[in-house]
N, C-alpha and C positions, 0 to 999 in steps of 0.2 A: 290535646296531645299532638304533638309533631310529626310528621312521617317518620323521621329517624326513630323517634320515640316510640311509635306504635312496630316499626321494625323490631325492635332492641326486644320489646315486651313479647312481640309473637315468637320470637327465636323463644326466649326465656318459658314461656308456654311449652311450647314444644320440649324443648329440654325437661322442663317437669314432667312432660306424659312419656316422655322415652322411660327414666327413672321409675318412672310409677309403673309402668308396662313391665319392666325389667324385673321389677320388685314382685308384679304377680306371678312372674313365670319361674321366677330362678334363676337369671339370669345376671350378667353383668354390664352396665353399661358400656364399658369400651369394646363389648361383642355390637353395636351396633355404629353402623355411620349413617349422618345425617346429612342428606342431599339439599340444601333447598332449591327450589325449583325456580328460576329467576326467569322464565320465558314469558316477555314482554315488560318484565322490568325493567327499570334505569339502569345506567351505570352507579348512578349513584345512588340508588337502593341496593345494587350489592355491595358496592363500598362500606356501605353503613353497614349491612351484614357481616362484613369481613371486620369489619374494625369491632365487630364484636364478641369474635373469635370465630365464625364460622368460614368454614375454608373448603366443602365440597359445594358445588352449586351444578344444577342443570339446565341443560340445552333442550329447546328441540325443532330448533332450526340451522342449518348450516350457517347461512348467512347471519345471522344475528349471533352465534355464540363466535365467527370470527370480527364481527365488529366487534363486539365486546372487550373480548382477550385482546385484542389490539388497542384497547382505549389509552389514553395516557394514561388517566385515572387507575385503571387495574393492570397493564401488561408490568411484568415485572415481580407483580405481588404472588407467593407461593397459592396459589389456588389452584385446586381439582378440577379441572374442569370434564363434567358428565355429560356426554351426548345418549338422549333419549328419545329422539320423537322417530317417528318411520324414515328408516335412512335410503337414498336411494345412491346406485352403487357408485354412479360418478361421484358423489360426493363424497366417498369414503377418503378419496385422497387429501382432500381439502381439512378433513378433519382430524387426519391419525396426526400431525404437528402440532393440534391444539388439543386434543382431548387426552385425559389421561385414560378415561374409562366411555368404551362404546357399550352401554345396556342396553342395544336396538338390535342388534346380528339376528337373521332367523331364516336367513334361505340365501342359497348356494351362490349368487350370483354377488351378492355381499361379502362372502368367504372368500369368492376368488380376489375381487379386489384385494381384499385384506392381504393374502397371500404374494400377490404381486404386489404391494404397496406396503407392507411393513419391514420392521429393521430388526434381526433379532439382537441388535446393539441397547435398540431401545423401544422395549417389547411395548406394546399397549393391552391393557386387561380388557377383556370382552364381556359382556352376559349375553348367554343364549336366549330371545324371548321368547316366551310358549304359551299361545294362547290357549289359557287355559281354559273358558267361558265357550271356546269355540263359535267366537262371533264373527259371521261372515265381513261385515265393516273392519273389525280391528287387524293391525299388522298382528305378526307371534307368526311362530312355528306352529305346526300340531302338535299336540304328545306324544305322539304313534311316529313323527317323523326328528326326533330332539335326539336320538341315539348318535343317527348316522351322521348329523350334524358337528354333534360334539363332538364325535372321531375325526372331523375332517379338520375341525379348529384347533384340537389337540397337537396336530399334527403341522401345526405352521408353527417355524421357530419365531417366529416377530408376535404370535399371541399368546397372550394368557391365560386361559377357561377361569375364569373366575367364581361361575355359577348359574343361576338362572333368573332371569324376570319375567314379570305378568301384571298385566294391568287386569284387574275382573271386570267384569261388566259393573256398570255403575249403579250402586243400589243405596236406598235411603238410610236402612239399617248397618253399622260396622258389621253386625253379629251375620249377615248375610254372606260377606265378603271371605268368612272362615273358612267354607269348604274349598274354594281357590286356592286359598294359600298353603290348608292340610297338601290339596294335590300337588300345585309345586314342589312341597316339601318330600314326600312320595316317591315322587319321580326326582327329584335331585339323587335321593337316598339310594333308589334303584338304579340310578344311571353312574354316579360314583364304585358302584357293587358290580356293575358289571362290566366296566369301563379301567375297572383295577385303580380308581385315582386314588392318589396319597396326597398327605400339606392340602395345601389352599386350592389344590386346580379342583373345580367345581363346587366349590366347598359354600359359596356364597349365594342369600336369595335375596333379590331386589324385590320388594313388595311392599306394598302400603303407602296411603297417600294422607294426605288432610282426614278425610274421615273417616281411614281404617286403622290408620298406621298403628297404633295401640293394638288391634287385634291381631296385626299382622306380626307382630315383636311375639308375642303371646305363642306365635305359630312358627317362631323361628326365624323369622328376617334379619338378618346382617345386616341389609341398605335399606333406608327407608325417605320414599321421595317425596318433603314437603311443601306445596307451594303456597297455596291461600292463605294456611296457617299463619305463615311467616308477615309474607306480602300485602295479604288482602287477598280481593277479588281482581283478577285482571282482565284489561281494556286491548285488545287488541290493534 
C-alpha cells in the first residue's frame, strides 16, 4: 500500500467509527467535525488528505502550521486550519491570520492578546481548555477557574466562545477516558446555564483522539481530534 493509500483508507476508517459512534448514540453525523491532526506531517500528506475531502486539519506548533498554510502546495485551498498545542501568548498574533479555530485558550494572559489582536470584522472561534484530569504537566484551565474565563472571552468582539476542550490523561482503555468527557460535558452544560448562552457560543466540545474518539462522540463531542488514525505513527 502507498502512503496516499494508506492516508485515503485511515480517513475512510475513521469516517466508519464516526458513523458507528453516531449510530450508537442517536446521533447525526454532521453534529460532528473531523480534525485531523497533521502535526509533523508533510505537506503532502495533507494534500492527499484534502484531496480526499477532508478540510479541518491541526496544528500544534506556531511555526510549522505557518509553514504549512503558506506552502504552494496548500495556501489557497479552503482548509480549516486548528491551532491546538500549548499557545504561548506572543504567538497568538502570528496565528489569528491563519487559524480559523484557536482550541488551546486557557489563562488570562492568552485572552488579553486575543483581545488586543483580534478583528470583530473577522472574528476567530476559540475553545476554552480545561483540564480536566487536573495533571500538573498538562496546559487547560481548571474547572473551578472556566467561568470567569469564559465571561472574559464572551466579551471580546473579535471571539467566538465556541465551547470547550480537554485532552484526558492518557490511558490504554477508551472506556477509561469516559468520565473526562461526562465532566466536560457537565460543566459546558452548567456554564451555558449560568452564563445565559444561546445558538452556538459555548455550544461545542472538543474531545477524543485515535483511541477515544468513539467514546468521546458517545459522550457528546462535536469536534473530534485524529491524528495516528489517519497518518500513522509520527516522527518528529
Amino acid at each position: 500500500m502507498t502512503r496516499e493509500e494508506s492516508i485515503r483508507s485511515g480517513l475512510n476508517d475513521v469516517r466508519d467509527g464516526i458513523v458507528l459512534a453516531c449510530g450508537q448514540s442517536g446521533r447525526s453525523v454532521d453534529e460532528i467535525t473531523l480534525i485531523a491532526v497533521s502535526k509533523f506531517m508533510s505537506v503532502q500528506d495533507i494534500e492527499t488528505a484534502f484531496n480526499a475531502g477532508q478540510l479541518h486539519f491541526g496544528e500544534n506548533y506556531a511555526q510549522e502550521l505557518l509553514v504549512k498554510a503558506s506552502s504552494p502546495q496548500l495556501a489557497g485551498k479552503p482548509i480549516r486550519w486548528h491551532f491546538q498545542g500549548g499557545l504561548q501568548s506572543r504567538k497568538v498574533r502570528d496565528i489569528i491570520p491563519v487559524a480559523s479555530t484557536i482550541q488551546s485558550v486557557d489563562r488570562d494572559s492568552v485572552i488579553d492578546e486575543l483581545a488586543r489582536r483580534t478583528d470583530p470584522a473577522a472574528p476567530v472561534d476559540v475553545f476554552l481548555e480545561v483540564n480536566t484530569g487536573g495533571e500538573a504537566q498538562k496546559s487547560g484551565a481548571a474547572p473551578a477557574n472556566a467561568e470567569r474565563l469564559c465571561r472574559r472571552l464572551i466579551q471580546i468582539p473579535g471571539v467566538r466562545l465556541k465551547g470547550l476542550m480537554t485532552i484526558p490523561p492518557f490511558l490504554e482503555d477508551p472506556e477509561a477516558s469516559r468520565p473526562y468527557f461526562v465532566a466536560l460535558r457537565r460543566l459546558r452544560d452548567e456554564l451555558r446555564a449560568r452564563l445565559g448562552a444561546s445558538g452556538d457560543v459555548l455550544a461545542g466540545l472538543s474531545m477524543g483522539m485515535t483511541s477515544d474518539y468513539k467514546v468521546a462522540i458517545q459522550e457528546g463531542a462535536t469536534v473530534v481530534r485524529v491524528g495516528t488514525a489517519i497518518f500513522g505513527a509520527r516522527t518528529p
